[in-house]
VOLUM-978571 format. One record per residue: residue in three letters; x negated, z negated, y negated of N, C-alpha, C, CB in turn; residue number from 1. Coordinates in pm, whole numbers. Glycine has a CB too. Layout:
 resn n_east   n_up n_north ca_east  ca_up ca_north c_east   c_up c_north cb_east  cb_up cb_north resi
  ala      X      Z       Y       X      Z        Y      X      Z       Y       X      Z        Y  NUM
...
//
This chain:
 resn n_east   n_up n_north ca_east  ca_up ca_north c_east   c_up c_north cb_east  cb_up cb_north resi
  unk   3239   3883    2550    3200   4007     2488   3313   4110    2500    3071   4060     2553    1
  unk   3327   4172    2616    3463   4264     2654   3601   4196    2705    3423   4362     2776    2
  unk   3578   4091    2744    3675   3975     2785   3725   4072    2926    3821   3925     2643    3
  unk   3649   4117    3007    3699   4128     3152   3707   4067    3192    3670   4171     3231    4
  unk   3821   4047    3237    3891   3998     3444   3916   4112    3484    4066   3893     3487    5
  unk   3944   3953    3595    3942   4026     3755   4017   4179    3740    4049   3915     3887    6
  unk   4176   4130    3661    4272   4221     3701   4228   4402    3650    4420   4157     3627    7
  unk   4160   4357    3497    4110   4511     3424   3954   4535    3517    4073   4492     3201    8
  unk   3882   4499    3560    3803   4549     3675   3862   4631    3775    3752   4448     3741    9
  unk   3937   4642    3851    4028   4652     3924   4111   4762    3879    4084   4538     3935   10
  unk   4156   4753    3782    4194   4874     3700   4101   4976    3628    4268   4829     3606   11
  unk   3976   4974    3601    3899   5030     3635   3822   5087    3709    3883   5013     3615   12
  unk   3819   5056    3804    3747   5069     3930   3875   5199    4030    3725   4871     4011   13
  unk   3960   5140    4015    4068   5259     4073   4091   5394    3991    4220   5194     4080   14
  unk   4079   5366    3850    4056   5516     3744   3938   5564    3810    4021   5494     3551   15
  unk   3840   5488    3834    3696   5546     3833   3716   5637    3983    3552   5405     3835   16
  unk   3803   5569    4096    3746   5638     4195   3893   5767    4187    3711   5526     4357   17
  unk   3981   5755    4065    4065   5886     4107   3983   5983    3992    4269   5872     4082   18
  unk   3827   5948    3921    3786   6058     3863   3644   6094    3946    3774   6034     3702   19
  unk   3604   5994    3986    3461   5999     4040   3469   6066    4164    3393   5860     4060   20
  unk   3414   6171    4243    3449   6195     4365   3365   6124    4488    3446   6331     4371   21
  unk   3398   6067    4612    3370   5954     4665   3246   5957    4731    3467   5915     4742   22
  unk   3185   6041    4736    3043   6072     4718   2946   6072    4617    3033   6163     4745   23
  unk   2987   6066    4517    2847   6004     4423   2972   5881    4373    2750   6144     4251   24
  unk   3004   5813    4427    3039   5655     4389   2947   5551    4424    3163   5609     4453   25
  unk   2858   5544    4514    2744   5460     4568   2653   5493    4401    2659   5534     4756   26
  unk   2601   5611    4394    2518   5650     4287   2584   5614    4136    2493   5806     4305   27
  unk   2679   5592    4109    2766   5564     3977   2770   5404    3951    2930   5624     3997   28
  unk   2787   5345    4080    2832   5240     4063   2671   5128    4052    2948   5222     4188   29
  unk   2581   5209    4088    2427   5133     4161   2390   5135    3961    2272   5285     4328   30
  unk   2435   5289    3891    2414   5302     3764   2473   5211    3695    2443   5411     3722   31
  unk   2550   5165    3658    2667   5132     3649   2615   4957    3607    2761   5177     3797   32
  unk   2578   4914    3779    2516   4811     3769   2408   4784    3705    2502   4783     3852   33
  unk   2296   4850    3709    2170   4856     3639   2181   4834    3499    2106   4978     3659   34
  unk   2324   4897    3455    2329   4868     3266   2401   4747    3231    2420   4996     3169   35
  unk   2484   4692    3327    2561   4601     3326   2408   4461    3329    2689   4626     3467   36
  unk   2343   4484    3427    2236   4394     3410   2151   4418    3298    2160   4393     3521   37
  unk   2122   4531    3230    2008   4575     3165   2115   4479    3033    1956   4780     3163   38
  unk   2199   4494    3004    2318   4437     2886   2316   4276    2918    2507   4511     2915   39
  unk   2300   4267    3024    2295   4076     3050   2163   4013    2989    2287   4022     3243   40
  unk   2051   4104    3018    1955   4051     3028   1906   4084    2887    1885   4084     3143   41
  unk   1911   4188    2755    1923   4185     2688   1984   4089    2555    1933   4250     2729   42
  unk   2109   4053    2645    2216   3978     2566   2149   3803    2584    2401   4009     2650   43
  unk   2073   3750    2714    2018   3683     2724   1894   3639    2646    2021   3702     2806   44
  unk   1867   3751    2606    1695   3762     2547   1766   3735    2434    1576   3919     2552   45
  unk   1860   3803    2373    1913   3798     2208   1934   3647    2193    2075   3892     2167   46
  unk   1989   3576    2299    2071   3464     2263   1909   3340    2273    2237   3438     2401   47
  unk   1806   3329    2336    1718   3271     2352   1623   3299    2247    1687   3286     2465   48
  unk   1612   3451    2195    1544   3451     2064   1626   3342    1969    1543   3611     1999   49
  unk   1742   3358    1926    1834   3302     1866   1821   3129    1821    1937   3335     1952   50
  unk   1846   3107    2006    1792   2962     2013   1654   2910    1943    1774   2935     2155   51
  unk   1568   3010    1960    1418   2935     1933   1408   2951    1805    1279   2995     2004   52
  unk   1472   3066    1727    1491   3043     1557   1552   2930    1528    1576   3148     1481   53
  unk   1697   2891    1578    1744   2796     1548   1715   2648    1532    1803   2812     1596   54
  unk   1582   2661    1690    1510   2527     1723   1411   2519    1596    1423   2528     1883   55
  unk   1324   2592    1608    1237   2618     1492   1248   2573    1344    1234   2740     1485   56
  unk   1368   2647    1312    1431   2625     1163   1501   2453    1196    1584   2779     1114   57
  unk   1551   2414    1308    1540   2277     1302   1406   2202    1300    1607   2235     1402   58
  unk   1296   2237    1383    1147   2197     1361   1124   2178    1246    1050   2282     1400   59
  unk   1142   2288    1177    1097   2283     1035   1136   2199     933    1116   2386      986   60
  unk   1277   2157     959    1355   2084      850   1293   1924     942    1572   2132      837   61
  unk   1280   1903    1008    1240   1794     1083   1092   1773    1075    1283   1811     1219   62
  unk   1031   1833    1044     893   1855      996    892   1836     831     841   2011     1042   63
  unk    974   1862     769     972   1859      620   1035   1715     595    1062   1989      546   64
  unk   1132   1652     721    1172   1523      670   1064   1436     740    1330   1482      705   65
  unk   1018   1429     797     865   1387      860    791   1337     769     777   1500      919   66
  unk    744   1448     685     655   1456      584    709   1382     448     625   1603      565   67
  unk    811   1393     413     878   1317      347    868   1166     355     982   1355      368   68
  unk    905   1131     512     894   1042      526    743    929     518     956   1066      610   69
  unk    619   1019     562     535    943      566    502    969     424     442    956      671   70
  unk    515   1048     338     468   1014      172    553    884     148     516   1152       38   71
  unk    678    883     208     735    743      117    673    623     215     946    727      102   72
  unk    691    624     300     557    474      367    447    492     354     538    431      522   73
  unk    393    576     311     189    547      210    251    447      64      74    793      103   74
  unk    332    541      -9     376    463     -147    416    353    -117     483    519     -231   75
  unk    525    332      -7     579    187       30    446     95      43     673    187      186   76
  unk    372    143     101     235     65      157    130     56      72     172    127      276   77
  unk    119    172       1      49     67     -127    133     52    -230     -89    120     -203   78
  unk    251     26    -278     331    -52     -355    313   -206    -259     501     23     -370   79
  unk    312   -220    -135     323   -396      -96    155   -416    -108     404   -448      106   80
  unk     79   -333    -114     -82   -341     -149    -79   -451    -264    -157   -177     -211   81
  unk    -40   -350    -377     -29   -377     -500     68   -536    -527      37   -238     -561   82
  unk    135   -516    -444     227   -672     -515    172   -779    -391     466   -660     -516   83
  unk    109   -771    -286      43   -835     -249    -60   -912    -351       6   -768     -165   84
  unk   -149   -824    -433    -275   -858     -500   -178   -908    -670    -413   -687     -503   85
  unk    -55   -829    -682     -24   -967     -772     19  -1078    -767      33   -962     -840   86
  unk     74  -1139    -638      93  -1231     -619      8  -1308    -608     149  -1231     -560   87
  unk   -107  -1271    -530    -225  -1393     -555   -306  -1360    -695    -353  -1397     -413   88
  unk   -264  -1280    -766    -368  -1318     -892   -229  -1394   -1006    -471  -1128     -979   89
  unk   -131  -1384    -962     -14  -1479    -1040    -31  -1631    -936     188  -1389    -1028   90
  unk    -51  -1665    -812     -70  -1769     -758   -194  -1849    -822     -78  -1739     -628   91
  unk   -314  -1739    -824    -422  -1786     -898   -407  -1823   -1023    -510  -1708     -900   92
  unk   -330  -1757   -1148    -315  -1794    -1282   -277  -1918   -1272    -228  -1716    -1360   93
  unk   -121  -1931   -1188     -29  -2066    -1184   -152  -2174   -1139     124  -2058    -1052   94
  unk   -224  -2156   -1090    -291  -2269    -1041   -382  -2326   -1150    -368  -2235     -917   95
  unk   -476  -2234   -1214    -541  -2231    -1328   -445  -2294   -1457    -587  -2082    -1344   96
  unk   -315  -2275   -1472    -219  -2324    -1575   -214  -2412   -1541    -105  -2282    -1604   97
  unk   -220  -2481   -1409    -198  -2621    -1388   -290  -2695   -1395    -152  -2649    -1288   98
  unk   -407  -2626   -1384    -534  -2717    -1405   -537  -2773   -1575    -688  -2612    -1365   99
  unk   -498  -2653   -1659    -529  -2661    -1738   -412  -2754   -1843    -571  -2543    -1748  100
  unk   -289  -2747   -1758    -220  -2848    -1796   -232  -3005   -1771    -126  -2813    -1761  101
  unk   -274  -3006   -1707    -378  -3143    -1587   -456  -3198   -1722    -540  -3056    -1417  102
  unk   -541  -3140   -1758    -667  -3131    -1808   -593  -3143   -2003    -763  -2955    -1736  103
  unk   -532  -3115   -2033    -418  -3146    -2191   -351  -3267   -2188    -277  -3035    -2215  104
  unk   -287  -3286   -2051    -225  -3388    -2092   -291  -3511   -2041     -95  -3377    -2058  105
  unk   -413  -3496   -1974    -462  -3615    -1970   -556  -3662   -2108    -535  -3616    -1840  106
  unk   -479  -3806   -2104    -570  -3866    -2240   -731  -3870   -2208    -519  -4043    -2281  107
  unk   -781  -3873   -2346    -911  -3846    -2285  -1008  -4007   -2321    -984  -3682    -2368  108
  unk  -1058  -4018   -2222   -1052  -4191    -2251  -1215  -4194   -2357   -1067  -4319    -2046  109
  unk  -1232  -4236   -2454   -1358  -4242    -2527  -1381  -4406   -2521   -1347  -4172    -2692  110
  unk  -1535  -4409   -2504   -1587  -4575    -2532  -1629  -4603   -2656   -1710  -4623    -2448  111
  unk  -1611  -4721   -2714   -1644  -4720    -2868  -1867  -4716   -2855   -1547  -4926    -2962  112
  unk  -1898  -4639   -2942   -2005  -4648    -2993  -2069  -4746   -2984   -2002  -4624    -3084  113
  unk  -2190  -4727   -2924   -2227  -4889    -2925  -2309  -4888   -3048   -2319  -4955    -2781  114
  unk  -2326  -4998   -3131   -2368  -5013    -3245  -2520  -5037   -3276   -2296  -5100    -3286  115
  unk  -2605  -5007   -3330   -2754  -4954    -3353  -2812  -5134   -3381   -2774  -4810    -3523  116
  unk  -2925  -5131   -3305   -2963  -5250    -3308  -3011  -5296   -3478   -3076  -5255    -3194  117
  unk  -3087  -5211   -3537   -3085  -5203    -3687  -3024  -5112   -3782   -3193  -5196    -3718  118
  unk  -2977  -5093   -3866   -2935  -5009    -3940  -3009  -4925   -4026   -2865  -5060    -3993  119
  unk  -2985  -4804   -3970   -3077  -4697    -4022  -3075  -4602   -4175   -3063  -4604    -3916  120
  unk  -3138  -4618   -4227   -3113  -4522    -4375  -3109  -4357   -4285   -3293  -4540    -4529  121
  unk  -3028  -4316   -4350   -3031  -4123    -4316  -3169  -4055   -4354   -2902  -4023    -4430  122
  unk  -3231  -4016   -4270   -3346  -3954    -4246  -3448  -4044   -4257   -3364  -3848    -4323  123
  unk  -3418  -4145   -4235   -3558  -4251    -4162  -3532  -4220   -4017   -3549  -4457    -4189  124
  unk  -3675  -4237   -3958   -3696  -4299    -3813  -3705  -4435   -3773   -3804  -4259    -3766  125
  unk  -3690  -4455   -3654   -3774  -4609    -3620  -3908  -4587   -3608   -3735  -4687    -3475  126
  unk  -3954  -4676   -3681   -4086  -4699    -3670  -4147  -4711   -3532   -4109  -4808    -3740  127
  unk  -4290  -4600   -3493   -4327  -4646    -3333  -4444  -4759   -3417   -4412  -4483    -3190  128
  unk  -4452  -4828   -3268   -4646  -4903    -3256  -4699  -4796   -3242   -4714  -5016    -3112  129
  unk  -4803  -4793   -3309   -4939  -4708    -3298  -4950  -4707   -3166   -5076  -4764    -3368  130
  unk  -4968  -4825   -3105   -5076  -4793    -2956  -4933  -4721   -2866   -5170  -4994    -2847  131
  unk  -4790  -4725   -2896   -4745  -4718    -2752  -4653  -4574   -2766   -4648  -4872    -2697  132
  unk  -4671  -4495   -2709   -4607  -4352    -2708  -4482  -4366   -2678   -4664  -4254    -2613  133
  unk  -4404  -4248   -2687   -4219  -4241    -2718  -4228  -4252   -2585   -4112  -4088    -2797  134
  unk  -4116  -4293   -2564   -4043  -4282    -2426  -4052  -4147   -2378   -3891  -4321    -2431  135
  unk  -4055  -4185   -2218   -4025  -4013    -2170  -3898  -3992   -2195   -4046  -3968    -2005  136
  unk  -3860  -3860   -2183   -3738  -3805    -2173  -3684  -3860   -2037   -3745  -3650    -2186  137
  unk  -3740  -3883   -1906   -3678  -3867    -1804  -3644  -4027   -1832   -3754  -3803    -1669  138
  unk  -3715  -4103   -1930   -3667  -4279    -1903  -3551  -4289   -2037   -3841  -4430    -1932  139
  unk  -3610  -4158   -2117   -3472  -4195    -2207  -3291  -4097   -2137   -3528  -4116    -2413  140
  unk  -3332  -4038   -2066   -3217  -4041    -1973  -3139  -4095   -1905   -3221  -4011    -1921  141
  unk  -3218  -4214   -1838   -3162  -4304    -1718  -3111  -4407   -1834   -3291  -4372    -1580  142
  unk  -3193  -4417   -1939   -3103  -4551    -2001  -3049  -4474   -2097   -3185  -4699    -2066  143
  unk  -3004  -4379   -2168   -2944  -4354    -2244  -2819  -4310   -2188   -3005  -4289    -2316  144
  unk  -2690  -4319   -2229   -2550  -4303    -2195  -2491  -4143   -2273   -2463  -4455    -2259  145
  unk  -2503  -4044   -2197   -2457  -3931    -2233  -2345  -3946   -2383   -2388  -3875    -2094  146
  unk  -2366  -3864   -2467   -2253  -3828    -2561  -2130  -3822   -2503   -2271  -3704    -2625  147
  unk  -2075  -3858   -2590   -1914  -3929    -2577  -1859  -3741   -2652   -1869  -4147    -2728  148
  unk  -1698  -3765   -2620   -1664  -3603    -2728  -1686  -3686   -2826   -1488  -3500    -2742  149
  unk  -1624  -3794   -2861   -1609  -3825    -2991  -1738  -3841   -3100   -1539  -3941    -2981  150
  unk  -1830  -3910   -3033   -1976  -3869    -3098  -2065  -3768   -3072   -2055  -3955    -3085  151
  unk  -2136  -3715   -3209   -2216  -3616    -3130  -2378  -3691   -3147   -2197  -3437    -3204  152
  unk  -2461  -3604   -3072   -2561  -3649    -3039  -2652  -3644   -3184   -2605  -3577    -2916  153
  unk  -2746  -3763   -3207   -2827  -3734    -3312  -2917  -3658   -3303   -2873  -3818    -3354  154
  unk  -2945  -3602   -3398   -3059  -3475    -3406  -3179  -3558   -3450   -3022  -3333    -3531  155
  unk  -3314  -3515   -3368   -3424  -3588    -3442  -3487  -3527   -3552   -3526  -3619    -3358  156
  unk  -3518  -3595   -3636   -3533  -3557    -3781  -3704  -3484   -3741   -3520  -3722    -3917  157
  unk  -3722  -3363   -3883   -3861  -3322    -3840  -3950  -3320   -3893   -3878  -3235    -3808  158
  unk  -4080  -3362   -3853   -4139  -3395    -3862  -4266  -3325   -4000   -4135  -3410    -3744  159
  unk  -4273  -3378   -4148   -4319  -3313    -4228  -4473  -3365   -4221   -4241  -3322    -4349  160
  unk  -4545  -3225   -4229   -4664  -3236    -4252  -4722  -3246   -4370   -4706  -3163    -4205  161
//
């Protein structure tokens, strides 16, 4: 602040006592001291306010990169959300493409038709016996052989009154 040494103390202090008379030098110097401290302790307070702005205004910028920071790891975190759930719905497609490539290139094996014990005119029936009722459905199931792709199923003709 004043950049005293020893030597200008000293040189002060000897002006002081060829103006001060040596009886109020105890009282000058006790003053003297009191401002010299009252100026320390002042100058102390200035420099610690100082500090805690400084800390602060670092808080703050450290608080603002903080905040910064956790907005970009929420986005980071649901951006790997998000490509998490496309990867398994692209794992899922690929799998489904493969089924479905599975399923194209396999030939599809058909049995030939088996051929009708009589030959039917288009929109005749077979004739039933009077006494004996149609088959059940559940017995024409077990012996009948599901539709082929290649054939489709006959439609039963209906019945005019």
């Amino acid at each position: 602040m004043f950049d005293l040494d020893f030597s200008k103390v000293i040189v002060v202090g000897i002006v002081a006592l060829a103006v001060i008379p040596p009886k109020d030098l105890p009282r000058v110097m006790r003053t003297v001291g009191q401002a010299v401290g009252k100026m320390r302790r002042m100058a102390a307070e200035f420099q610690n306010q100082f500090m805690d702005a400084m800390r602060e205004a670092d808080l703050e910028s450290v608080r603002k990169e903080l905040d910064a920071l956790k907005e970009k790891a929420s986005v980071e975190a649901d951006l790997d959300a998000v490509k998490r759930e496309l990867d398994a719905l692209n794992e899922k497609a690929r799998l489904e493409a493969a089924a479905v490539s599975e399923q194209v290139n396999e030939p599809v094996k058909v049995d030939p038709p088996d051929p009708p014990a009589a030959p039917l005119e288009l929109g005749a029936s077979e004739p039933q016996p009077a006494g004996e009722p149609e088959a059940a459905p559940e017995r024409q199931a077990e012996t009948a052989e599901p539709p082929k792709l290649a054939e489709a199923a006959p439609a039963k003709p209906s019945q005019a009154a």
